[in-house]
N, C-alpha and C positions, 0 to 999 in steps of 0.2 A: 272366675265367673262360674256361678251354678247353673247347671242347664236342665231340663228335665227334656228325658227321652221319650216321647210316647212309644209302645207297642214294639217293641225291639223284640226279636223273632230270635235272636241266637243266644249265643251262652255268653253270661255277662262274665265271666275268666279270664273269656280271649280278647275284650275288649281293647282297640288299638286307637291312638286319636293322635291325627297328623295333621299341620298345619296344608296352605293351597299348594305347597310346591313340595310335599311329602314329607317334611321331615317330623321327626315325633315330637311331641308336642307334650310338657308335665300332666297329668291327669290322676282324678281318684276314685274311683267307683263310691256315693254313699251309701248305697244299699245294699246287700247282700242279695238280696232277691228280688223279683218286680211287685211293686205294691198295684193296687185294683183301686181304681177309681171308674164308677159305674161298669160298663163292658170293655174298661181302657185299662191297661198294663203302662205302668209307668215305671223309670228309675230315675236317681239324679246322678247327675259327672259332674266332679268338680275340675277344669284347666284352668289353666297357667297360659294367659294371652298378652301379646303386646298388641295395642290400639293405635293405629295415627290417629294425631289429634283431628275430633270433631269429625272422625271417618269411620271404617271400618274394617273387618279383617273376614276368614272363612277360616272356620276348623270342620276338618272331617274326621265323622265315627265310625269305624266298621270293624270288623271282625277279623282276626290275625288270623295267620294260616298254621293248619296243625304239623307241627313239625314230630312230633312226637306225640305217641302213646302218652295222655295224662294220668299221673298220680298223683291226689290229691290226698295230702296226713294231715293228722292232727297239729296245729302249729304250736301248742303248748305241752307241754308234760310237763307240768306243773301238777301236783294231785293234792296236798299240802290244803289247809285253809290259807284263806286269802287273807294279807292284813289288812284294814283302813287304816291307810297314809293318808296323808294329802297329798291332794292330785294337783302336777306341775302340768301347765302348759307353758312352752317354750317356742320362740323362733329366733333370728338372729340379731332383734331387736329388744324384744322384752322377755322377761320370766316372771310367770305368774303363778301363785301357789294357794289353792283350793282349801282352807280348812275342812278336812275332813268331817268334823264331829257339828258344824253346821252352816256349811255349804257358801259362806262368807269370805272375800276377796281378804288374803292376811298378809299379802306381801307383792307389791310389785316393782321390778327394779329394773331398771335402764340399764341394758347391758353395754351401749357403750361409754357409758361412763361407772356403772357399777353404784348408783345411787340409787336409795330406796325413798321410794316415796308415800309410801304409809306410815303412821304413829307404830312405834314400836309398844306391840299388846293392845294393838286398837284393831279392827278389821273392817272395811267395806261394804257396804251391803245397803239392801230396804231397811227401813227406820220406821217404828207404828209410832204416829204424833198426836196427841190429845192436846189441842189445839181452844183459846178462849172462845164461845160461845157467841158474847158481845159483840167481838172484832172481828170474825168470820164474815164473809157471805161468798156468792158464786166469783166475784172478783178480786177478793183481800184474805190473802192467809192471816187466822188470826194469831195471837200471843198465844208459844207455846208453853204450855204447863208441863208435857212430860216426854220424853221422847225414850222408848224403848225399843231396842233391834230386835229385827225380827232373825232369830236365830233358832225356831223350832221347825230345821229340817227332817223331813220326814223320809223321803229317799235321795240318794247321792248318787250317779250312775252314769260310766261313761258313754257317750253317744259316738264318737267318731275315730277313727285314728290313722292318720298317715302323712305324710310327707307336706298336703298343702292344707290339710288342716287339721287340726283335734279341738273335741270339745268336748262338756260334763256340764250337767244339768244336775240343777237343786230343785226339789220339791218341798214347799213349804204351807204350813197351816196359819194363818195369821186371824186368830180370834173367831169370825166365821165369814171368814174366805180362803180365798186359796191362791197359791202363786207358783209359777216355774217360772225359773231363769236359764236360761242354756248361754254356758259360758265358748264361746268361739274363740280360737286364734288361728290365722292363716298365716303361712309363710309369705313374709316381706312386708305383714302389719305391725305398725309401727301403734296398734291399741287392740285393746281386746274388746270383742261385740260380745255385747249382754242381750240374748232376746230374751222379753218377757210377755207370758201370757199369766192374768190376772183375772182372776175369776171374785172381784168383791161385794161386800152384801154389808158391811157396816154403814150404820147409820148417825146421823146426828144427835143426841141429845140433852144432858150436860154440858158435855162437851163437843168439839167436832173432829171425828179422825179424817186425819191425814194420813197421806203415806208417802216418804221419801224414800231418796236414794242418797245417801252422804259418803263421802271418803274424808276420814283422819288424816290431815297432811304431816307429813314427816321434818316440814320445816315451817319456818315461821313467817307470815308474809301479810304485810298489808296493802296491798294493790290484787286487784282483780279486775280481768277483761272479759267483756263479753260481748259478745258481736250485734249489732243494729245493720239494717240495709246498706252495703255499703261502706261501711265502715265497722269500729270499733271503740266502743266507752269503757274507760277506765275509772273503776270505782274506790273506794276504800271499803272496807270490811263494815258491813252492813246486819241488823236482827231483824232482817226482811227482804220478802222475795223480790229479783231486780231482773227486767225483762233480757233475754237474750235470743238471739234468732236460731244459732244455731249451737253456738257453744259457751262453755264459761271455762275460762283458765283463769289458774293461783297462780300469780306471777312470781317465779323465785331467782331474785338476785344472784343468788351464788352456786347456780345449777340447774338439772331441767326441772320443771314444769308440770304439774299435773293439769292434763286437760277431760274434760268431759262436755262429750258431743249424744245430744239428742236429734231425731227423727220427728219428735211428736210436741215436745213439752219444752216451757220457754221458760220459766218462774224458776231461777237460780239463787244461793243465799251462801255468798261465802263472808265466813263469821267464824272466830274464835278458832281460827287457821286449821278449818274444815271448807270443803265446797261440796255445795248438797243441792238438788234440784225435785220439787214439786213434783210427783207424776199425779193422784190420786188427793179431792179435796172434795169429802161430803157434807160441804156446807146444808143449810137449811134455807137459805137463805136468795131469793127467792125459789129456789126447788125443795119440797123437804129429801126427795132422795135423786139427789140429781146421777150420780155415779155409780147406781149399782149394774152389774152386768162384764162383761169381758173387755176386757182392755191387752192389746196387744199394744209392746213399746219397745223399741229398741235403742240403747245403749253404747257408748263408746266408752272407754278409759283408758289413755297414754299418757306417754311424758313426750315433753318437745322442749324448744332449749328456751321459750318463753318470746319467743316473736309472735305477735298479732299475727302476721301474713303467714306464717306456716301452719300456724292454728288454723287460722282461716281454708288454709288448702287443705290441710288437713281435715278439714269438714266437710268441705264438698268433695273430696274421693270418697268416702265414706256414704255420702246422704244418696251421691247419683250414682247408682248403679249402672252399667255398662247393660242395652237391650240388643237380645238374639232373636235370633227369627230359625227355627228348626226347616229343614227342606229339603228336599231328595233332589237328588243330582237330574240336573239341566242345563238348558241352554240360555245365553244371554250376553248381551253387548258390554256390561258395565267389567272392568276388571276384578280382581278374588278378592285385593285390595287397596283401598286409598284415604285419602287424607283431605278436606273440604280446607281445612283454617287453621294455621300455628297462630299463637300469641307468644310472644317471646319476651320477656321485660321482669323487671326485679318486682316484686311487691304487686304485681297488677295483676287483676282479674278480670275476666270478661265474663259480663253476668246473662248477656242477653245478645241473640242473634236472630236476626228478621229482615224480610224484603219489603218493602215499600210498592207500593201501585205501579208502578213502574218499572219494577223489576228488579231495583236495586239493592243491593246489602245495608242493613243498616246494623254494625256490633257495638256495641256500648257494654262500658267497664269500669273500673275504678281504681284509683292508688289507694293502697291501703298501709305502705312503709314510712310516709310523712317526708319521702324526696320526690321531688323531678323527678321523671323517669322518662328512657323511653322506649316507646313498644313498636315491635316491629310486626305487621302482620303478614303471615304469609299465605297464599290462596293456592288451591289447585289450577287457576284459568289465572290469564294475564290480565290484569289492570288497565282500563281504556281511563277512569278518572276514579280520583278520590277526593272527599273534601270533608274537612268538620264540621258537625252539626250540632246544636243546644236539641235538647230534646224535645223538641218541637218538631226539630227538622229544618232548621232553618238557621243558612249558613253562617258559620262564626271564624273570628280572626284565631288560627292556631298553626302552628309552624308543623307542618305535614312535607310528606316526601313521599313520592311514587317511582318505583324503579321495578320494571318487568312484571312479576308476579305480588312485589311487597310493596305493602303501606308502611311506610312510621309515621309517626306520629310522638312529640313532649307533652307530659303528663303530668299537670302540678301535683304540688301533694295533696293527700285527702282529695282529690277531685274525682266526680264524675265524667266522663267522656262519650261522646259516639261519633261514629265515622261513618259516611254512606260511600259505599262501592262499587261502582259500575263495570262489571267482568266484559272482556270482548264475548265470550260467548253469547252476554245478552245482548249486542250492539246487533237491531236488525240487518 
């Protein structure tokens, strides 16, 4: 989790960050210095937390004690020019390799199994599309006429480095706009984050530019998943864009998976055993400049072993971020840490959680593995009654179980679910 510190008063060296019951806690300084925002001093910390589900935790920051006189060296004697390599980013799931000479993804490989899943001499990256005129408008990517990578980076430049995360940023010129990508890997990400900031000004006329994002796949595959509410549709290999909510995975039989998960953009197009996605479409069509100006978008790219459900979870760790609240030390009833709601069950998700006029819990979720399942839920407060509901709210025949603190509940496949909950805490 990144946190940003306002107004910190000591020397960020000593910097110390300990969980509620003191013990030390991973941590990375990002900044070197305090950056100024209006009369405000800020830095960012990066830790290393564990969450109860649907609860939360306390980390605290303060300042170590000086035990010693500090000497601070130069940490390189290095004096030498520097070469451009390609820059590895590594953790103990993937490795990923920066072409140097233009800033494009050229190698990523599943370390637990040691498989590559790029085209060997292809590489990764934004793609400029000169798209038919015709078949364009603000809703219909039209037939593409040409498609050339955008590969004139201009600076290469690493931004981070340490233990829970490194990154490197590409700066690029595309025609007459402009692009950064800041390539991310944290320790224990099982994909690498692409943020991009897009600064575009091309416009329609002939033609209409597009601008993608495609990866060359390394193997060959005709099935593609891509997730709708709830579930998950499987396609075949399609020469147009096919909606997806959160991600699109190339399903591969004989190994892992190339997945890419967006934030922002849903128009995915896996074709000619490549998976590419929409970000940028200046139609004319009813707007004549409908997309000029800044576009901020982020990015995912991994391998998984091609199950729908771990794609799936694999998106929402990603999409929701974990929220902090910064606060100087007080007083208060609630414990440092706790845990509201476990969901326990193979393939299932809980999409939504809400009280009813009454007071009561209402969690609804879904199977998304294509078995029975079943889910066990577990609460902070003890369980006075539980019962199935269609979503309405209005109760239905479904084989449920209440013991102390847990619900279960059987889960067909592909089904929708909700449960409403009545805690003894709210029994007047």
């Amino acid at each position: 989790m990144e946190l940003t510190v306002w107004d910190w008063t000591g020397d960020i060296r000593r910097i110390q960050v300990k969980d509620y019951e003191g013990n030390p806690v991973p941590y990375q300084v990002l900044d070197e210095e305090l950056n100024t925002y209006w009369d405000h001093k800020y830095m960012r910390v990066l830790v290393e937390v564990t969450v109860p589900a649907c609860g939360y935790t306390t980390v605290v920051l303060s300042q170590s004690e000086l035990l010693e006189y500090p000497v601070y060296l130069q940490e390189s004697t290095n004096q030498v020019a520097r070469l451009f390599d390609d820059y590895i980013l590594e953790n103990e799931y993937i490795r990923v390799r920066i072409d140097a000479r233009n800033g494009r993804i050229r190698s990523l490989t599943d370390k637990e199994t040691g498989e590559e899943l790029i085209r060997d001499q292809k590489t990764a990256g934004l793609n400029f599309v000169d798209t038919e005129t015709i078949t364009s408008s603000a809703w219909d990517i039209g037939r593409h006429l040409a498609c050339t990578p955008v590969d004139q980076c201009v600076c290469l430049e690493k931004v981070s480095t340490g233990e829970l995360r490194n990154s490197v940023k590409a700066t690029y010129t595309i025609r007459n706009s402009k692009a950064e990508i800041t390539y991310v890997l944290e320790a224990g990400a099982r994909a690498l984050r692409m943020e991009m900031k897009i600064d575009w000004h091309e416009i329609g006329k002939e033609t209409i530019p597009v601008l993608e994002y495609k990866i060359p796949l390394s193997y060959t595959t005709d099935e593609f998943h891509y997730d709708v509410p709830a579930g998950i549709v499987k396609r075949a290999p399609l020469s147009n864009d096919v909606p997806g909510l959160r991600f699109g995975l190339a399903k591969n039989t004989s190994g892992k998976s190339a997945v890419l998960i967006s934030d922002c953009k849903y128009g995915y197009r896996g074709y000619q055993d490549a998976l590419g996605l929409t970000l940028i479409n200046s139609s004319t069509s009813p707007d004549p400049y409908p997309e000029r100006g800044n576009h901020v978008i982020t990015l995912w790219l991994g391998s998984y072993d091609g199950n729908a459900a771990g794609a799936e979870e694999l998106a929402w760790d990603f999409q929701h971020k974990l929220f902090y609240q910064p606060s100087n030390c007080h007083k208060g009833t609630l414990p440092m840490e706790d845990g509201f709601l476990q969901a326990d069950g193979d393939n299932v998700f809980i999409s939504a959680i809400e009280t009813d006029e009454e007071g009561n819990l209402l969690v609804r979720g879904y199977e998304l593995g294509g078995e029975k399942s079943q889910v066990k839920l577990s609460f902070n407060d003890e369980v006075e009654n539980a019962e199935a509901v269609n979503l309405f709210g209005k109760a239905r025949d479904a084989q449920i179980e209440t013991e102390n603190n847990r619900v279960t509940i059987m889960v067909n496949p592909y089904s929708v679910f909700e449960i409403k909950v009545k805690l003894m805490s709210n029994t007047p």
